[in-house]
C-alpha positions as CSV (number, residue, x, y, z in Angstrom):
1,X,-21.9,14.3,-3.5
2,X,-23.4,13.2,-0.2
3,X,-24.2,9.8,0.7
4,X,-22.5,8.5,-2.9
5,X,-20.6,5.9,-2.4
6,X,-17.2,4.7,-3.7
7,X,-16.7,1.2,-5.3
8,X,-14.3,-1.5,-4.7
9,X,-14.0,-4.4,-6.8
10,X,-12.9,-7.6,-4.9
11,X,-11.2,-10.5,-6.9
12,X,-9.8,-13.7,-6.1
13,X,-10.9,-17.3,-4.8
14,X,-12.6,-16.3,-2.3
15,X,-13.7,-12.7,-2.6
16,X,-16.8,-12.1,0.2
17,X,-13.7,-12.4,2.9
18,X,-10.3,-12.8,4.5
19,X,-9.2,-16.6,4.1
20,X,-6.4,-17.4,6.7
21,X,-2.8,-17.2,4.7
22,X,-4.0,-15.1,1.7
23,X,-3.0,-11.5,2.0
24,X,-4.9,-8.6,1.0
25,X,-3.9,-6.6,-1.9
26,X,-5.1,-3.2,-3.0
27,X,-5.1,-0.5,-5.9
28,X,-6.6,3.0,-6.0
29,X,-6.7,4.8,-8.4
30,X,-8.2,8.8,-9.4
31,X,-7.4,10.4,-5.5
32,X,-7.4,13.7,-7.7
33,X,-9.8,14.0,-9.9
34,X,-7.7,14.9,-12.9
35,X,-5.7,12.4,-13.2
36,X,-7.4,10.1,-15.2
37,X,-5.4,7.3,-16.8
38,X,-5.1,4.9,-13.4
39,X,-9.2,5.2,-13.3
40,X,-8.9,3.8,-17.1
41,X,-6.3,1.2,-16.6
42,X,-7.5,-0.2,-13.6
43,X,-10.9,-0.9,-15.3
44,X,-8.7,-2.5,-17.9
45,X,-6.7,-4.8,-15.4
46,X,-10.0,-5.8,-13.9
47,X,-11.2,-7.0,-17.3
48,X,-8.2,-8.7,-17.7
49,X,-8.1,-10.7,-14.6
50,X,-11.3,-11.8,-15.2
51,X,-10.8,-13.3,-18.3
52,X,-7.7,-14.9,-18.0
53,X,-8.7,-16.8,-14.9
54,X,-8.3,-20.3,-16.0
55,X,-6.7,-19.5,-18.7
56,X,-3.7,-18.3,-18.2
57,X,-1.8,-20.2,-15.6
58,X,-0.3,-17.6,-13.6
59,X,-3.0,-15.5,-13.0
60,X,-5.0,-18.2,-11.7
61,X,-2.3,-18.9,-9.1
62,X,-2.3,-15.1,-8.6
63,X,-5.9,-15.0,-8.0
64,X,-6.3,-18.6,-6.5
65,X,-3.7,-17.0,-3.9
66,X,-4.3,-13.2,-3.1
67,X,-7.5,-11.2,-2.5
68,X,-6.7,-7.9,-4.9
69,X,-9.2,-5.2,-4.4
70,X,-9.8,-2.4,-7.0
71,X,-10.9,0.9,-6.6
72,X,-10.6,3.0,-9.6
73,X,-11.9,6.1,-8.3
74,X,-11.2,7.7,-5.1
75,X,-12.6,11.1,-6.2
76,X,-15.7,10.3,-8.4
77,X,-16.9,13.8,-8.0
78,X,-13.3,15.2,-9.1
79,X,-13.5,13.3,-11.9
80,X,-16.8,14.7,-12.9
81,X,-15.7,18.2,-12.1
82,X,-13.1,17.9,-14.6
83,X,-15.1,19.5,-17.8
84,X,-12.4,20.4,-20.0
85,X,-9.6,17.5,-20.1
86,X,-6.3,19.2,-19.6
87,X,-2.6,17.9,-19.3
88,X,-1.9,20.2,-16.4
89,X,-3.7,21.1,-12.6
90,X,-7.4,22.1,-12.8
91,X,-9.9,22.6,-10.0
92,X,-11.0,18.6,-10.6
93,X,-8.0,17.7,-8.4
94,X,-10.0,18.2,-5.3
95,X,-13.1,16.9,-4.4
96,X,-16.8,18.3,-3.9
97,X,-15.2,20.2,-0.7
98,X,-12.5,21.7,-2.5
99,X,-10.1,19.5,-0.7
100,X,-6.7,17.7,-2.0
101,X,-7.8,13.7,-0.7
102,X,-3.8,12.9,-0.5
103,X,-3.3,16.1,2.2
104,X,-5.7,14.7,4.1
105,X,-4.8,12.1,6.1
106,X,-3.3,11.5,9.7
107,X,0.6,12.4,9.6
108,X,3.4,11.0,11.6
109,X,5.6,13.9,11.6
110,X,3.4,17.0,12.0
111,X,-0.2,17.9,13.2
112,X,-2.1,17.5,9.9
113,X,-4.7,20.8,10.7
114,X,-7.2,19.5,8.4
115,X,-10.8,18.7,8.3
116,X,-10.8,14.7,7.6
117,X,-13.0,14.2,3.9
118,X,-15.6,11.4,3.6
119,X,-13.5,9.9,1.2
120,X,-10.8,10.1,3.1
121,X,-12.2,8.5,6.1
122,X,-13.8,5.9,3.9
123,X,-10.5,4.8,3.2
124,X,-9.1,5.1,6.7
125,X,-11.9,3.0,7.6
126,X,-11.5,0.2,4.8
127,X,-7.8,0.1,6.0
128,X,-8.7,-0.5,9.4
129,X,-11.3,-3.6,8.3
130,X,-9.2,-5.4,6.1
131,X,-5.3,-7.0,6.3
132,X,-3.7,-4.9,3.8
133,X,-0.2,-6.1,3.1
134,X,0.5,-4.3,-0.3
135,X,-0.8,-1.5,-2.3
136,X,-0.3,1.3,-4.6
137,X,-2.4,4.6,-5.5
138,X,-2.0,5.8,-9.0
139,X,-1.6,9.3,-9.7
140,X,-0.7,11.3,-12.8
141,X,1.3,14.3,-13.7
142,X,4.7,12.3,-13.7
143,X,6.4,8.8,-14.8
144,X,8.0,7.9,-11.7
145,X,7.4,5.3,-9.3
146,X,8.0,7.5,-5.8
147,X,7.7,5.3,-2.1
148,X,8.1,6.0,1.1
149,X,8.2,8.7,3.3
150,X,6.9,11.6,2.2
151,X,7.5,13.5,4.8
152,X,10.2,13.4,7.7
153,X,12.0,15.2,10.4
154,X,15.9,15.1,11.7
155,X,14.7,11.0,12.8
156,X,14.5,9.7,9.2
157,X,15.8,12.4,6.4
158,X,19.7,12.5,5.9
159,X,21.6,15.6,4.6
160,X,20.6,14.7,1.1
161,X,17.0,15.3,1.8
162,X,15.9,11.4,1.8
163,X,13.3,10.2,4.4
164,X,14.5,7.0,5.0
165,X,11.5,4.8,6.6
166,X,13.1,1.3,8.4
167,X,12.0,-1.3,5.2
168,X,13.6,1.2,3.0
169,X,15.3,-1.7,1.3
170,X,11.7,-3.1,0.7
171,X,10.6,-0.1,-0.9
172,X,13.1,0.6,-3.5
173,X,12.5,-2.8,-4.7
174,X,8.9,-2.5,-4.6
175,X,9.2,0.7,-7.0
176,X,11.7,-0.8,-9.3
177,X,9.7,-3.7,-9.8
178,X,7.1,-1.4,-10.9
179,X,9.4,1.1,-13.1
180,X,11.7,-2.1,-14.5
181,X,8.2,-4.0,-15.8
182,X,6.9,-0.7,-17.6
183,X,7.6,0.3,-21.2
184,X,9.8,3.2,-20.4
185,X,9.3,3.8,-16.6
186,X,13.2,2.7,-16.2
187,X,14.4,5.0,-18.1
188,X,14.3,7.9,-15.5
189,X,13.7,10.4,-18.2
190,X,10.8,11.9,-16.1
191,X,8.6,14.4,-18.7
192,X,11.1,17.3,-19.1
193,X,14.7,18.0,-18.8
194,X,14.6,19.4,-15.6
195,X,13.6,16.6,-14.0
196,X,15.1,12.8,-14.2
197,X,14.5,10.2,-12.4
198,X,17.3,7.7,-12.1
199,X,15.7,4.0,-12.5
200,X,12.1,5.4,-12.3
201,X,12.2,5.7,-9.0
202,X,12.4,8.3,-5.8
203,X,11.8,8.7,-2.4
204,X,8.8,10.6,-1.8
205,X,10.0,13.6,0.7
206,X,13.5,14.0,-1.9
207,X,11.2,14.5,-4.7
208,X,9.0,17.3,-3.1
209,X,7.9,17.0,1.0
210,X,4.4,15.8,1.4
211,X,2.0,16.1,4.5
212,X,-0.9,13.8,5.0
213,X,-0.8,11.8,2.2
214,X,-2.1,8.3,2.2
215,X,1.1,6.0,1.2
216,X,2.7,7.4,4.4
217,X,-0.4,6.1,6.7
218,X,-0.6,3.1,5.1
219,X,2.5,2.1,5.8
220,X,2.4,3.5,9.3
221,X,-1.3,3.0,10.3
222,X,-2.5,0.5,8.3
223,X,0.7,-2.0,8.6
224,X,0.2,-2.1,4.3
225,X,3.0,-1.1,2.2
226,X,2.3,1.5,-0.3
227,X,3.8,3.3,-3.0
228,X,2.8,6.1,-5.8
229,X,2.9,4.8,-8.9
230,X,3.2,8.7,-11.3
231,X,1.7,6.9,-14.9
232,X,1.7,9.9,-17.5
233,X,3.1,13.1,-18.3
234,X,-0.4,14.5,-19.2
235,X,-2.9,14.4,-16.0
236,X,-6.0,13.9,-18.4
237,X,-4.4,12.7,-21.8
238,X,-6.7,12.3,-25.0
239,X,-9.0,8.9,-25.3
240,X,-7.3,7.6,-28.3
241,X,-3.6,7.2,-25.9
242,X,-5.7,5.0,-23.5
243,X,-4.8,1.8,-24.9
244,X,-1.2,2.6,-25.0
245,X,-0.9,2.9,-21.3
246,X,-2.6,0.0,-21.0
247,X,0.3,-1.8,-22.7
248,X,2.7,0.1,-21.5
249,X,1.9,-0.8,-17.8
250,X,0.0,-4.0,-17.9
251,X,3.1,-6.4,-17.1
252,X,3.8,-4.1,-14.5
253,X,0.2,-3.8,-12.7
254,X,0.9,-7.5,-12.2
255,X,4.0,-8.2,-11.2
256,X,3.7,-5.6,-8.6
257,X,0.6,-7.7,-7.4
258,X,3.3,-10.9,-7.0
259,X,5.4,-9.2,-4.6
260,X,2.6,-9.7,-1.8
261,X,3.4,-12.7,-1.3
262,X,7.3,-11.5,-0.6
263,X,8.4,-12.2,3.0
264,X,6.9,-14.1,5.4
265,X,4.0,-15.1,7.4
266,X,2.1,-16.9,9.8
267,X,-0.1,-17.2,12.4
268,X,0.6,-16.4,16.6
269,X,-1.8,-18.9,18.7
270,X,-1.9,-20.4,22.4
271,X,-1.4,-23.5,23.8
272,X,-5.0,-24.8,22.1
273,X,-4.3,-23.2,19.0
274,X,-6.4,-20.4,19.8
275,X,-5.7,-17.2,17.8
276,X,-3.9,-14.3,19.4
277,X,-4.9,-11.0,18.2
278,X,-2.6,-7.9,18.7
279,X,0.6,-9.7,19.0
280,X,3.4,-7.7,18.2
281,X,5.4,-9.4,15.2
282,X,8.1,-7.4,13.5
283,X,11.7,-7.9,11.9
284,X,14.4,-7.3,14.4
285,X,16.2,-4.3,13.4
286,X,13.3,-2.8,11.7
287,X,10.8,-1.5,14.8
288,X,7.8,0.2,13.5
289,X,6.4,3.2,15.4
290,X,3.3,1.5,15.6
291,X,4.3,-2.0,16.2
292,X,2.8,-4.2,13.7
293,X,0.3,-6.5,15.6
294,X,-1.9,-10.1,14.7
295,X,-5.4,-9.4,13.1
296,X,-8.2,-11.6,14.7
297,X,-7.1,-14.2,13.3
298,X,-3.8,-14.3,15.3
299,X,-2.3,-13.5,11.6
300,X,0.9,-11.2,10.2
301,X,2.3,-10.4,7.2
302,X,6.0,-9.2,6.9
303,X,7.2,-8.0,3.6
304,X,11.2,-8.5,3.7
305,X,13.7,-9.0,0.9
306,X,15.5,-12.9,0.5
307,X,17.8,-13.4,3.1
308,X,18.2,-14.5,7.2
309,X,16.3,-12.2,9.4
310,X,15.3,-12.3,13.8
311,X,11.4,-12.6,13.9
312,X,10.2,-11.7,17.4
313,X,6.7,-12.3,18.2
314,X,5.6,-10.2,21.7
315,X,2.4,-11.0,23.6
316,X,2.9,-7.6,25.4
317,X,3.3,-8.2,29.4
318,X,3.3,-12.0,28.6
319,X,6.6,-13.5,26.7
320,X,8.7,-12.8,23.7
321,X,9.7,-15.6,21.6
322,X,12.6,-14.8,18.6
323,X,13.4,-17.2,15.5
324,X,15.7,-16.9,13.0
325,X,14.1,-17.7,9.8
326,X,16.2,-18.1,6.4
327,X,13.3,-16.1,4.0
328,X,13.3,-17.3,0.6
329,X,12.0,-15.6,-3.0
330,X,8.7,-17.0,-3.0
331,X,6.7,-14.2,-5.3
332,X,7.0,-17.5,-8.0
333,X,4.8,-19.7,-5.9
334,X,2.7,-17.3,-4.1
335,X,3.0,-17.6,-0.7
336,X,5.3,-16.1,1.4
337,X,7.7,-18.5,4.0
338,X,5.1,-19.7,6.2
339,X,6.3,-19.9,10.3
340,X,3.7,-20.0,13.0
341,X,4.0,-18.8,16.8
342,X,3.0,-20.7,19.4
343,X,2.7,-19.4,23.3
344,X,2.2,-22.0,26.0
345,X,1.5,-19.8,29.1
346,X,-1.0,-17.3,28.7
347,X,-1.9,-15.7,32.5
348,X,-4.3,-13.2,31.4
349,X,-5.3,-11.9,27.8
350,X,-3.1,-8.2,27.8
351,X,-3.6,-4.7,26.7
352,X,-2.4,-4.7,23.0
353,X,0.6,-2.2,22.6
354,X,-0.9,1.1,22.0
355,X,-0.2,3.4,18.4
356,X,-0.9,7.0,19.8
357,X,-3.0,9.5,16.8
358,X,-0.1,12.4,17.5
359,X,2.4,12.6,15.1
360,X,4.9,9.8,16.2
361,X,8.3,10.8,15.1
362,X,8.0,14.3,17.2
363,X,8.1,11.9,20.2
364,X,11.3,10.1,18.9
365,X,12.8,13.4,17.9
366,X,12.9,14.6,21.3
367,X,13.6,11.0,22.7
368,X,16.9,11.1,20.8
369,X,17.8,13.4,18.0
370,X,20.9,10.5,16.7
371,X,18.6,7.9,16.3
372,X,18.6,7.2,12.7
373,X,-13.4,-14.9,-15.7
374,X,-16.1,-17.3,-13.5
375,X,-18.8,-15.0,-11.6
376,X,-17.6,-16.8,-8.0
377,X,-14.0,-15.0,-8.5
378,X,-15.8,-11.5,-9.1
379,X,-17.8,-9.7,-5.9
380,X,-18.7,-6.3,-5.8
381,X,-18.3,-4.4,-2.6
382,X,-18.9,-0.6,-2.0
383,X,-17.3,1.4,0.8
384,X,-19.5,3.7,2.2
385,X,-19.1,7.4,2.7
């Protein structure tokens, strides 16, 4: 409906804004309509959080340490199109415009011919405001944790139809920490026989190829890892099953939460400790087509597995500075490894690296077709259509 807006809930120690050091975290859930259950769970998990703050140890750390953001519906008007409850596809999947939300974004392999939703730029927009670092949209239809890409070209997908994005390695242990903390998830016995799922887990584009959806610009746009997270069988199952997804994923909602904090960060300043925005900082050996760059803050996040990996940190026209950093498993005390970059000579404050709109990996293609519970936790923000 027009000028409705859609609600984020924003929990942690400081929830009004971005604290230097604590990465941004972010679930969404009911994108189509139909699918119902995240919507349900993800007002569950917000409950939960809230009341075991002080509590329970660990999620007091966990909140004390990220900023998580909820948004259990994506597609409120979906949701309310959906009169009859149904396990398969019905006409709430899109929203008021008749639109599928997860076709609708930018795409970095093909022109994505489509007329951007409100929702859809909502989200784009929210993206662009906040340091995402993790996330994870949850759909239904399916039990299978899918990641990254969904689409691809002759520059990412091998001969066995896999689109292989450069943290690939980041991205099947993101999904199996997801499939390996839920109740069957790892089981890989999908919802029929023809279709398994070995571990609980697939690439996007070898499952079925997928343009404009949103994990893919996250990752690409939005420098924020993302994966689907496929919770039941039945798109819009009967009430009395709710609680029985909560169980079944509730370890699982969490411990996906703890694997912000994987990798390592830090902040790029000058001589004066002045913050340096748009500084490229990325892996070596793992280039992004849009180079991921410093908030305002001078700040980046880089999600990479335990073990010794080249940081280089480029203030574009300026200096390149590289260090080897040893990355531990730090998900247990909530912070990532922690290495700062400092630039003595600065001449002039240069043009950020640009991150063109077209669809990126045509351009690489042609480049080279071999390249392979207290109320000051809780605040309530809405993102406006």
């Amino acid at each position: 409906l027009k000028g409705r807006d859609l609600w984020v809930l924003v929990l942690g120690r400081f929830p009004t804004h971005h604290k230097i050091g604590i990465p941004e975290f972010k679930y969404v859930a009911n994108m189509h309509g139909d699918e119902t259950v995240g919507r349900e769970l993800l007002l569950h998990l917000i409950d939960f959080l809230v009341t075991s703050y002080g509590r329970d140890p660990v999620i007091t750390r966990l909140l004390n340490n990220t900023r998580i953001h909820i948004m259990p519906t994506m597609n409120p008007d979906g949701f309310e199109a959906t009169k009859v409850p149904d396990c398969y596809y019905t006409r709430g999947r899109y929203n008021k415009n008749g639109e599928d939300l997860n076709r609708n974004f930018p795409d970095a392999f093909e022109s994505n011919n489509v007329s951007i939703q409100p929702e859809t730029q909502a989200v784009m927009n929210w993206i662009k405001n906040e340091t995402f670092v993790l996330s994870a949209n949850l759909h239904g239809g399916a039990l299978v944790a899918s990641y990254t890409f969904d689409n691809g070209n002759s520059v990412t997908s091998s001969l066995k139809g896999y689109s292989r994005s450069p943290d690939d390695d980041v991205f099947i242990h993101l999904a199996k920490t997801y499939s390996f903390n839920h109740a069957s998830m790892y089981k890989g016995t999908g919802c029929d026989n023809r279709q398994t799922f070995p571990e609980g887990i697939t690439n996007g584009y070898s499952w079925y190829q997928l343009e404009g959806g949103m994990q893919d610009y996250n990752y690409i746009w939005g420098q924020c890892f993302e994966i689907t997270l496929e919770l039941s069988c039945c798109k819009y199952p009967p009430e009395d099953q709710l609680e029985k997804f909560w169980r079944d994923n509730k370890v699982a909602l969490i411990e996906y939460i703890k694997q912000v904090h994987l990798g390592v960060k830090g902040q790029v300043t000058d001589k004066n400790g002045n913050p340096i925005p748009n500084a490229i900082v990325e892996a070596k050996g793992r280039p992004h087509v849009c180079p991921y760059r410093t908030n305002e803050q001078g700040e980046y996040f880089l999600l990479l597995l335990p073990g010794t990996y080249v940081i280089n940190a480029t203030v574009p026209g300026v200096e390149t500075m590289l260090k080897t950093v040893e990355i531990p498993d730090n998900t247990g005390n909530f912070s990532a490894l922690k290495h700062d970059f400092s630039f003595s000579e600065l001449s002039s404050r240069s043009q950020p690296a640009s991150c063109p709109k077209i669809p990126l990996y045509q351009e690489l293609e042609r480049a080279s077709a071999a390249v392979k519970p207290t109320l000051h936790i809780l605040v309530l923000m809405t993102v406006m259509l």
